[in-house]
Structure formats: structure tokens, C-alpha cells
ZAMARGU-4260 file (C-alpha; in steps of 0.2 Angstrom, whole numbers, plus 5000, padded with zeros to 4 digits):
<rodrens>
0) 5355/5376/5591 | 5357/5390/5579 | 5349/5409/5585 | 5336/5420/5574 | 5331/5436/5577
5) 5316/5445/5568 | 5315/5465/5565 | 5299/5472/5557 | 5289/5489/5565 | 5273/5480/5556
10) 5269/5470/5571 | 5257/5457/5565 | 5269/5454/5551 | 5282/5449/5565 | 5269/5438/5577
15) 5265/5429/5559 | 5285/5426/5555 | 5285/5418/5573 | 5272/5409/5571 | 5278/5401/5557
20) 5293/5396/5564 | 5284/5384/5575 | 5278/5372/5562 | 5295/5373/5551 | 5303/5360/5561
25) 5321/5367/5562 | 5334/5368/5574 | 5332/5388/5576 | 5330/5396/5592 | 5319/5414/5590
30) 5332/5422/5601 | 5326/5441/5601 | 5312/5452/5590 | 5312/5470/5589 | 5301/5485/5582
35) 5312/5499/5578 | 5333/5501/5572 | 5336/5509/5588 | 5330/5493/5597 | 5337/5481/5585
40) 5354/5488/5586 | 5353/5486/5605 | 5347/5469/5604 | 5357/5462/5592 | 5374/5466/5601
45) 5366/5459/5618 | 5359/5441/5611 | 5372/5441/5596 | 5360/5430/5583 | 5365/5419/5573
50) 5353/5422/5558 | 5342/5441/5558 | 5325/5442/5545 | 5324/5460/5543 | 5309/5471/5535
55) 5320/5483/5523 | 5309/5498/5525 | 5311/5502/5543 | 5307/5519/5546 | 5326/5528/5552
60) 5340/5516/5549 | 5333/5506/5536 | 5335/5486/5534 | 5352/5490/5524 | 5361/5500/5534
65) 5356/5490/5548 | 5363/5475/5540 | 5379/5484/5538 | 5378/5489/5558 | 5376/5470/5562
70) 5389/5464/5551 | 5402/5475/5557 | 5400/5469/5573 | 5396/5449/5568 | 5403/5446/5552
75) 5396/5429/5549 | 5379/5435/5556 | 5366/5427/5539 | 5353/5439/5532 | 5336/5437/5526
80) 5326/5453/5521 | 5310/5457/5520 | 5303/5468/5507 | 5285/5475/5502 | 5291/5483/5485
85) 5292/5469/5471 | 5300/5479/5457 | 5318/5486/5466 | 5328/5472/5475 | 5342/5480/5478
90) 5353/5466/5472 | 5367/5471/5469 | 5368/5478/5488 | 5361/5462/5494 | 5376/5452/5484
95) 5390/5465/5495 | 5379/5460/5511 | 5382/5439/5505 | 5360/5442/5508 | 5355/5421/5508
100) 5336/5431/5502 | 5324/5444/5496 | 5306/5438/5504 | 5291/5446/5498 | 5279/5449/5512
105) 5264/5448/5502 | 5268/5430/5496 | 5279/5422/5510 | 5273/5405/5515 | 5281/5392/5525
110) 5291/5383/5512 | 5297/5398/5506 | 5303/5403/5522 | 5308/5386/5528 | 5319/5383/5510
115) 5327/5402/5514 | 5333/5399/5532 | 5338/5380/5529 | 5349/5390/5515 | 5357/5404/5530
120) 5359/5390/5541 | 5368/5380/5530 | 5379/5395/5525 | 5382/5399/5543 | 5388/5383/5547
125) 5400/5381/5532 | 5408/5399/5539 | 5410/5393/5556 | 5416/5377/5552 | 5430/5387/5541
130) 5434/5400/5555 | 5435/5388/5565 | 5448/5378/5555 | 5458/5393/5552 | 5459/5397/5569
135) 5464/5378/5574 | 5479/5378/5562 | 5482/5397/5568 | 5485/5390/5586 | 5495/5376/5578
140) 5504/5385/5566 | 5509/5403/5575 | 5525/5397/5581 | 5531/5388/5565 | 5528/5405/5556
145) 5539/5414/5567 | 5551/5404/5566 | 5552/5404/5546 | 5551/5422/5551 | 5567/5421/5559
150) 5575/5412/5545 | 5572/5425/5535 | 5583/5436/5549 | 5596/5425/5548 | 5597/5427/5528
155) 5597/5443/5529 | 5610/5448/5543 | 5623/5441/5535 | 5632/5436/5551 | 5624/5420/5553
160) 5633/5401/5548 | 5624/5402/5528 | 5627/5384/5530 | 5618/5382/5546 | 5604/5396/5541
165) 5601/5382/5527 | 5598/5367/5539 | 5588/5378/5550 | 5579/5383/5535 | 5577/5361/5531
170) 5571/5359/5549 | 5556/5372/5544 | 5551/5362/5527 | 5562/5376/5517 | 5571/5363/5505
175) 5580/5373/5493 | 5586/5361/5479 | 5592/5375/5466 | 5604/5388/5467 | 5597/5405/5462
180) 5580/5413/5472 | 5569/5426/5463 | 5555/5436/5475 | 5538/5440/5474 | 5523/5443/5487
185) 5505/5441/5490 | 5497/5461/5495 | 5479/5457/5505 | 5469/5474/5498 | 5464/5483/5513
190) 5449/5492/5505 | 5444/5473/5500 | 5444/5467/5518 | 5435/5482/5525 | 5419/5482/5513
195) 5417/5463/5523 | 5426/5464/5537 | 5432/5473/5553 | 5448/5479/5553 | 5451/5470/5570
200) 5450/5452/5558 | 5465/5455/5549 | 5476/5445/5557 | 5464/5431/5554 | 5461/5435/5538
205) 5480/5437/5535 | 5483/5420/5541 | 5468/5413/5532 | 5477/5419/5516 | 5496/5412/5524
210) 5485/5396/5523 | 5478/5394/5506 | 5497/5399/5500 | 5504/5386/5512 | 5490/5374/5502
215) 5497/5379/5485 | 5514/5377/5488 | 5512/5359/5497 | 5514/5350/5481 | 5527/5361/5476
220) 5543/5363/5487 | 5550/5376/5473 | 5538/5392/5482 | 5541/5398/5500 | 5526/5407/5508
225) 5532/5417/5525 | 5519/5428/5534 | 5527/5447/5536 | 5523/5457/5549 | 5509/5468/5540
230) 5495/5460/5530 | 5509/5454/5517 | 5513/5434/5511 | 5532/5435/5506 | 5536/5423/5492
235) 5553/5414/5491 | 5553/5405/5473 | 5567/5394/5471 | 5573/5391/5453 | 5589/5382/5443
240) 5592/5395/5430 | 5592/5414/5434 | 5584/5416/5414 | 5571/5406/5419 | 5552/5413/5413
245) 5541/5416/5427 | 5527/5404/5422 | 5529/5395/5438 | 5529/5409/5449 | 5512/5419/5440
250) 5503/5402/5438 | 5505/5399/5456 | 5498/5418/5460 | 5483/5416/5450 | 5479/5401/5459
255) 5480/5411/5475 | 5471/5426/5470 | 5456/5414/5464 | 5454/5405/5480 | 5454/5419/5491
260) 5440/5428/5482 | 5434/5409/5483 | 5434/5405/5500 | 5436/5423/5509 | 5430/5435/5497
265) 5443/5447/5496 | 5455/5453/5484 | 5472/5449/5484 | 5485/5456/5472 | 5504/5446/5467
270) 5521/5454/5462 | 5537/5448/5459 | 5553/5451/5453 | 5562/5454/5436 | 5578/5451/5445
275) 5585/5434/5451 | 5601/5431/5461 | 5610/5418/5470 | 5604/5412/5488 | 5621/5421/5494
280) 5618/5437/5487 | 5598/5435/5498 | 5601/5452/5504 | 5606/5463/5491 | 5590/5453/5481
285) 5580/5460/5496 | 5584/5475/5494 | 5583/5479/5479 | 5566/5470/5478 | 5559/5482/5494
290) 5562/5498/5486 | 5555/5493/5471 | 5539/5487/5480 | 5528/5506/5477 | 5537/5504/5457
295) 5516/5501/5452 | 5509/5513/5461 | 5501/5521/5447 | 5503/5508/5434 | 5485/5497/5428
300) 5479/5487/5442 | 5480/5469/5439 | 5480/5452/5447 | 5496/5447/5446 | 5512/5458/5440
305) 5528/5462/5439 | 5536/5475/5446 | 5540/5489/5435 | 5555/5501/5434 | 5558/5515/5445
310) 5551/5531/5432 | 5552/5543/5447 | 5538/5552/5455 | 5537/5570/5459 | 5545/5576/5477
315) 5534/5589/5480 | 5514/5593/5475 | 5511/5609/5463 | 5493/5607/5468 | 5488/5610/5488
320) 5469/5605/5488 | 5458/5619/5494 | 5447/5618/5483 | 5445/5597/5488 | 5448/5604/5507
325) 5432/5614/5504 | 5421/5598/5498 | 5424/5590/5514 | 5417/5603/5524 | 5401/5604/5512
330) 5400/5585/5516 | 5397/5590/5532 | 5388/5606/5530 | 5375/5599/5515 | 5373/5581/5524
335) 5381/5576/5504 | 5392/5561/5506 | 5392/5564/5486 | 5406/5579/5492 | 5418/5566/5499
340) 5421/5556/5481 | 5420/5571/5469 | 5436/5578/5482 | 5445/5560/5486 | 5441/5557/5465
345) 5452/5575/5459 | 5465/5570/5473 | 5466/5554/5464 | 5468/5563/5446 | 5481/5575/5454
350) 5492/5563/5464 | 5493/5554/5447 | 5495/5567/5434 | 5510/5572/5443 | 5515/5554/5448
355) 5520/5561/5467 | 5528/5550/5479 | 5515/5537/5485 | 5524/5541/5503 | 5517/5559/5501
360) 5500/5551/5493 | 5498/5543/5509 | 5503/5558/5519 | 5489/5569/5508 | 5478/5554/5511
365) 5480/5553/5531 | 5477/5572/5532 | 5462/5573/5524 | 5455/5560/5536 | 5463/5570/5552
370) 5454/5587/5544 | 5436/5578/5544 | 5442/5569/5559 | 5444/5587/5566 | 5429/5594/5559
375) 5415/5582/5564 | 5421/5578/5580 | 5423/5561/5575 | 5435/5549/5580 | 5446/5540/5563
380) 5451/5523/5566 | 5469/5520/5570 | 5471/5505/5560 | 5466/5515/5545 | 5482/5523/5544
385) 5490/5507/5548 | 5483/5498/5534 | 5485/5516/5522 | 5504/5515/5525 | 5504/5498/5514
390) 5493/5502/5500 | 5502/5496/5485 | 5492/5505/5472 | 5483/5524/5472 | 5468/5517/5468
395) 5468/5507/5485 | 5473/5522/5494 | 5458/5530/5487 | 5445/5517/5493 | 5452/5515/5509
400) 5453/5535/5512 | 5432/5535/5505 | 5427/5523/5517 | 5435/5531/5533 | 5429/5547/5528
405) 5412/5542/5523 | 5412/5530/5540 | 5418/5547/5549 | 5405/5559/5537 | 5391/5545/5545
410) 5396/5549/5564 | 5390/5566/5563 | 5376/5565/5549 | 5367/5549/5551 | 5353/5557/5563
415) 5333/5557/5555 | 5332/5572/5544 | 5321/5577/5531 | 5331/5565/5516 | 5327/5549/5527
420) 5309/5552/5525 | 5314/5551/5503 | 5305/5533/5496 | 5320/5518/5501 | 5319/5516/5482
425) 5325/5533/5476 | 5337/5533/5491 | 5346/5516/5484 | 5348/5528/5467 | 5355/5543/5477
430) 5367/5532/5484 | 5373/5528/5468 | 5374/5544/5462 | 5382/5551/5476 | 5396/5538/5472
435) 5396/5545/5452 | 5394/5563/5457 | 5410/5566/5443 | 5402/5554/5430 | 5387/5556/5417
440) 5377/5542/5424 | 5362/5537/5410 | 5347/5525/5415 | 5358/5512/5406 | 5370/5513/5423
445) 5356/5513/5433 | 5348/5498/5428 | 5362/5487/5427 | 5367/5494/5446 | 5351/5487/5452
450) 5350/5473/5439 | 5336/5477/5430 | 5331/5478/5414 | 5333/5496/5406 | 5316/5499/5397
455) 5308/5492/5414 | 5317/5503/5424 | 5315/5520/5414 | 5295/5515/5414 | 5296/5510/5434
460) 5307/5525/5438 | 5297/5538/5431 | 5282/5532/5439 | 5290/5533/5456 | 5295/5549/5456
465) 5287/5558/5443 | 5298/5562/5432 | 5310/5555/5419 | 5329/5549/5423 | 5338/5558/5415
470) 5328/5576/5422 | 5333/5569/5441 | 5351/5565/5437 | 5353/5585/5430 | 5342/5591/5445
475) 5355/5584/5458 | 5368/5590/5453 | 5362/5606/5448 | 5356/5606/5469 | 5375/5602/5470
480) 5382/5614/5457 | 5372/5628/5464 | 5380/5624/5482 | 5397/5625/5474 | 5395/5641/5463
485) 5389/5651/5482 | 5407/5648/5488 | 5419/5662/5484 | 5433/5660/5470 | 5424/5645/5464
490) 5424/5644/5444 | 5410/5640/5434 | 5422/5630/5424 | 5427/5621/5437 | 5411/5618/5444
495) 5404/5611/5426 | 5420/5596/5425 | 5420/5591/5442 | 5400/5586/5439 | 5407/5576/5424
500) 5400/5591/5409 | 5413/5589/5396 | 5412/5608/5392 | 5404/5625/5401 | 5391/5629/5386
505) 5382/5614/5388 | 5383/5614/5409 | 5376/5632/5407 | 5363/5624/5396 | 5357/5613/5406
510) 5359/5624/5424 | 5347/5636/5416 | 5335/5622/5410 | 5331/5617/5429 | 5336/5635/5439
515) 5330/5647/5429 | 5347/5655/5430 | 5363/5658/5421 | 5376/5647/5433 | 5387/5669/5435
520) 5366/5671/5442 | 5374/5662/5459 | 5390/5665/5460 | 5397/5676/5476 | 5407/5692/5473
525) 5423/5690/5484 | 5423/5703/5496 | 5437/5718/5497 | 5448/5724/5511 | 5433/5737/5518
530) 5420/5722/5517 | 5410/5726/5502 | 5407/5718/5487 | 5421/5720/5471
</rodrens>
């Protein structure tokens, strides 16, 4: 029997929910109920429910971020939320939290609730049943994997019997019909997997990928898939003619990718290899094909591609990142999450302006986290720089870094404070904004965030607070701009494109508009040598 647990501080909105249940006639056990975050968070890792019907506008930690607490530490956990406001849904946050439904407290019955949990609980069970099956075949499997691991050893050693590497390689299912090998391999993104999953479930979600490529290559014996030792599929594909086009290999890849976001919903990304070469010259292939494996770092971002040319990337970085240094502090200092992806986005444009080595990317990267690491008090997780040291692209790199700083950023800000008492509603639009502090966001972006239709939502918006979009877009950030212009040596230039103004008049324009202020109004003198102002 499946497990619920109910989360609501309106009390006789809970003792209805539960009385409900009675006459629904499912196999679901009310396992725990709760008032408040603080005691949902303790109940939920003490009973571990199956299912959780949670009230989204919980004073504190509200049903969301709960939501993101419980799947963290139960990713299969099923969600139903309930919701008093009809007109923001939050939708496209309930589809990254795979929410089974919105209920309306006004207007729930028991049909409705009975059609939404028979919905979780059927989800529920198609996830444990696949878990499950991947687990199976992990137990059954593990050995044979290592062992194809080893074969790969052998090739490359070049000590070992080629001939007897071959029929050890038979043994193992590797039939090799063809003379020439070409290379390729399956990259699990690492921001993917965390935005749904811990970063203790990559090795299951890494075999769970090793399976739905063993899957695809059953029917053809051509494609070796071999588990590497990261998060990784290496791809052996086996062909009769070195000038062969690489249909084969691509269509195969586009399978893969599909069915993972299908089944796991993650993002995978395939590479292979221009170059093709005998099965005797394996190791040289190898390689050749491992140095060129960072080639598209800064190339676009694609399913499924070949790996470029070596260009050459800069050895050493003009730029030292003070100035992106000193947003992370004001994260801190301002409780502004919005600081950590205007400073992770001009590291971003930097690193790839100058085309530096992705190995001092991910050095650059790593620091960062160590200085906020330093600064909150926080601890970073160590499998975040695991998982940074096999980014294949900047952009991943950059999505990782923003989640461990905005997970570390979390740890020392999220305590009640004067922006938790904000309408949940407006706070859904911070968020956003927070993410877009660099861009001109228009209504336009907002409603198709939320999923709402645009005239509806500049009508509904300016009802809810008061005034129009546009005016509260230009007030945050000139809050934000104003914080920036306080700190010494800071250029109003500067200031104007890192808010996403494409030139200072109009910035200075608009700052005066809502501060009643020229933008030099709040700048800080530096100070000289005897401490007064220049």
C-alpha cells in the first residue's frame, strides 16, 4: 500500500483532504500530516511518503521549495499541490517538479481528488517498477561491464595477444566483422541530472543510460557501448570502409538521446570521430580521439556532433574577475541570488571571448565556488567538482557552477526575512528575473514563463501589484544598479550592460525616472592614501 502525506497550515482544509480520502476507495495509506515547512521537512524524512498534497502558499518555505527539499532527498516522491489563487499556476515550475496536479481549494471534490491521486499513484508505480528494473539488470550486469572494461585495456596496452583480445572480446558479445573502428561517446550532462536528481544517483542514472544504449545496439552488432569510469558511454562503431559517412553512427545517437529524455528525463549529448583506423592502430585512434574530446567546448550546443578541429584556446586569462568576485559577495550581502548569474553570465562571455583552455575554465569555475564556499560558511559538494572536471561544453560548466553557488548562496540566506512576506505570485516573477538580471525581460517573457496569455497577464499583473510590468522590471534593477554604483571603482558604463541597457544615455534615463537621481548621484569617491575623499 502506497503512503500520502498532507501539508496545509489551514487546518480545516487538512481534516477535509482527510476526510475525503476515506470514501475514495484507494489503496493509500495517510501516513503523516503536517502544519508548518519546519514540520513537514521533519516528517517527510521520518515516514518517507510515497505521494505529498501540499498547500503552495505556506507561510516560510513555501509548497515549491518544499517540493524541491522532498525531491532531493526522494526523487520518485509524486506531487499534488494545492493552491488558493486561480489565475498564476506556476506551470512551468510545476512541469521541472514532474507535479501529477494544480488542485484548487475552492472547487476540489472527491472526483477530482480521486482522478489526481489515482494519476501520482499510477506514475509512482511506473518509476519504481523502472528503478527497479534497472537496478535488477545493474546487479546482473556489473560484472560483464567490467569486464568489457578490461577488454578495452587490453586494446590499448598493446602487450596483450591482438588475437586473443579479439576472442575475449567474442566471449563478451564484441563481434567485430569489419576491419576499421571509428569512435564516438554518449556525455550524461551533469546540470541535466542535478535539476532532477541527486548527485549520489549518478551511477544509477549512468547505468540506466549504459542500458537504453545496450538496447539500441542489440539489433545492431556494428555499435559497441562500454561504460567508462565517469558518467560517460564509450562508443566502438565498427565499419567496412574507413570513407564511410557516419549516418549509422548519428542515427543511432539520436535514437539514444531521445529515449533518455524519454524515459529519464535527462539530457544526453553524442560525439564522435572524423577519423577512422584500423582495429591494430586501436590505440593511437584512442588517442587521438581523447585529446580531441574538449575540441567543442565553445562550439554551438547540439545533440549529436562531430568533434571539431583543435583551433587553440588561450593559456592564460587577460581578465582576473574582480569585479564578478565582488557579485558573489553582494549575493551574500543583499540576500540577491540575481548577483550570482549576472557574475557566472560575464565569466561565461569572458572564458569564450578569449576561447581559454576549458582545463582553466573549470579551474576558474571551481574557485568561485571555493570563494562562496569560504564566504558563507557553507559546505560545497565534492561531487560537484567531480562532475565540473567532465563538462564537455562552457555552457554546462556554467549551469553546474549556478546551481552549486545558488545551492551554497541558499545555506546562508534562506532564513524568513522581510522578501518571504512578498505575494508567492510576485515572488515566482522575481525568481525569474533574478535568473534574467543581464537581459531586457518584456511581459511577453513573462507570460510565456508562466504560460499565460500576454494581455491576461499585463491586466492580472498590474492588478497585483499595482503597477504596470514594465515600471517593476526597471525598479529592480535600478535597486540592483544602485547597490552596484555604491561600490568603489564601479563604472556606470559597466553597471548599464551588465543590467542588459544597450547604451549609458538611455540607462541614465531610466535610473533617473525611478531614483530621482543621475546614476554619478550614487557613486562613491575612492578614497586617497590619508583617507579622504579624491
Amino acid at each position: 500500500m502506497m503512503t500520502l502525506m498532507l501539508i496545509d497550515d489551514d487546518v480545516p482544509m487538512l481534516e477535509y483532504v482527510e476526510f475525503l480520502l476515506g470514501s475514495l476507495g484507494l489503496e493509500l495509506q495517510l501516513a503523516a500530516s503536517a502544519c508548518s515547512s519546519e514540520e513537514a521537512l521533519e516528517q517527510f524524512h521520518t515516514v518517507l511518503p510515497d505521494l505529498v498534497i501540499v498547500d503552495i502558499g505556506l507561510p516560510g518555505m513555501d509548497g515549491l521549495e518544499l517540493a524541491d527539499a522532498f525531491r532531493i532527498t526522494k526523487p520518485e516522491v509524486r506531487l499534488i499541490f494545492l493552491t488558493c489563487y486561480e489565475d498564476f499556476h506556476y506551470s512551468k515550475r510545476a512541469i521541472q517538479l514532474e507535479a501529477d496536479d494544480y488542485l484548487i481549494k475552492d472547487e476540489l471534490s472527491p472526483e477530482q481528488l480521486k482522478t489526481s491521486l489515482s494519476k501520482a499513484m499510477s506514475r509512482f508505480r511506473s518509476r519504481q517498477e523502472l528503478l527497479e528494473r534497472y537496478s535488477l539488470r545493474q546487479a546482473i550486469e556489473r560484472n560483464k561491464e567490467v569486464l568489457k572494461q578490461n577488454f578495452l585495456k587490453q586494446l590499448l596496452s598493446g602487450t596483450a595477444d591482438r588475437e586473443d583480445t579479439l576472442q575475449f572480446g567474442e566471449r563478451l558479445g564484441i563481434s567485430w566483422k569489419h576491419p576499421f573502428l571509428r569512435l564516438g561517446f554518449i556525455h550524461m550532462d551533469a546540470a541535466s541530472v542535478t535539476e532532477r536528481y541527486r548527485y549520489k544517483d549518478f551511477p544509477l542514472i549512468h547505468f540506466a543510460v549504459n542500458n537504453i544504449a545496450l538496447e539500441l545496439s542489440a539489433g545492431d552488432s556494428s555499435i559497441t557501448p562500454v561504460m567508462t569510469r565517469d558518467a560517460d558511454i564509450f562508443l566502438l562503431w565498427n565499419v567496412a570502409d574507413p570513407a564511410c559517412p557516419a549516418d549509422g553512427i548519428t542515427r543511432y545517437m539520436d535514437s539514444l538521446v531521445a529515449k533518455v529524455e524519454q524515459y529519464l528525463k535527462v539530457t544526453v549529448r553524442g560525439f564522435y570521430s572524423a577519423a577512422t583506423g584500423s582495429i591494430r592502430q586501436f590505440e593511437t585512434l584512442h588517442q587521438a580521439f581523447t585529446e580531441s574530446r574538449d575540441y567543442n567546448f565553445y562550439n554551438a550546443v547540439t545533440p549529436v556532433a562531430l568533434l571539431g578541429e583543435h583551433t587553440g584556446f588561450g593559456q592564460t586569462a587577460e581578465w582576473r574577475g574582480d569585479k564578478e568576485r565582488g557579485m558573489l559577495s553582494l549575493a551574500l550581502e543583499d540576500h540577491n541570488a540575481a548577483w550570482i548569474d549576472l557574475a557566472v553570465n560575464q565569466w561565461t562571455y569572458h572564458v569564450s571571448e578569449q576561447r581559454l583552455l576549458p582545463r582553466l575554465v573549470r579551474e576558474l569555475y571551481a574557485n568561485f565556488v571555493r570563494q562562496m564556499a569560504f564566504e558563507s560558511g557553507g559546505l560545497a559538494e565534492e561531487d560537484y567538482f567531480i562532475q565540473l572536471e567532465q563538462t564537455v561544453h562552457v555552457a554546462e560548466a556554467a549551469r553546474l557552477t549556478k546551481r552549486e553557488l545558488r545551492n551554497l548562496w541558499r545555506q546562508h540566506t534562506l532564513a524568513p526575512s522581510a522578501a518571504a512576506q512578498k505575494d508567492i505570485r510576485l515572488q515566482a516573477v522575481d525568481s525569474f528575473l533574478e535568473e534574467h538580471a543581464d537581459k531586457m525581460v518584456t511581459s511577453l517573457d513573462m507570460a510565456e514563463h508562466l504560460h499565460l496569455n500576454p494581455s491576461y497577464f499585463s491586466r492580472y499583473f498590474k492588478k497585483l501589484s499595482g503597477i504596470n510590468f514594465t515600471d517593476y522590471v526597471n525598479q529592480y534593477k535600478m535597486n540592483m544598479a544602485i547597490t552596484m554604483l555604491s561600490r568603489p571603482h564601479e563604472t556606470v558604463e559597466n553597471v548599464a550592460y551588465l543590467l542588459g541597457f544597450s547604451d549609458r544615455a538611455y540607462f541614465s534615463k531610466v535610473f533617473k525616472k525611478y531614483s530621482g537621481k543621475n546614476p554619478s548621484e550614487f557613486k562613491v569617491q575612492p578614497l586617497d592614501a590619508e583617507g579622504t575623499d579624491k
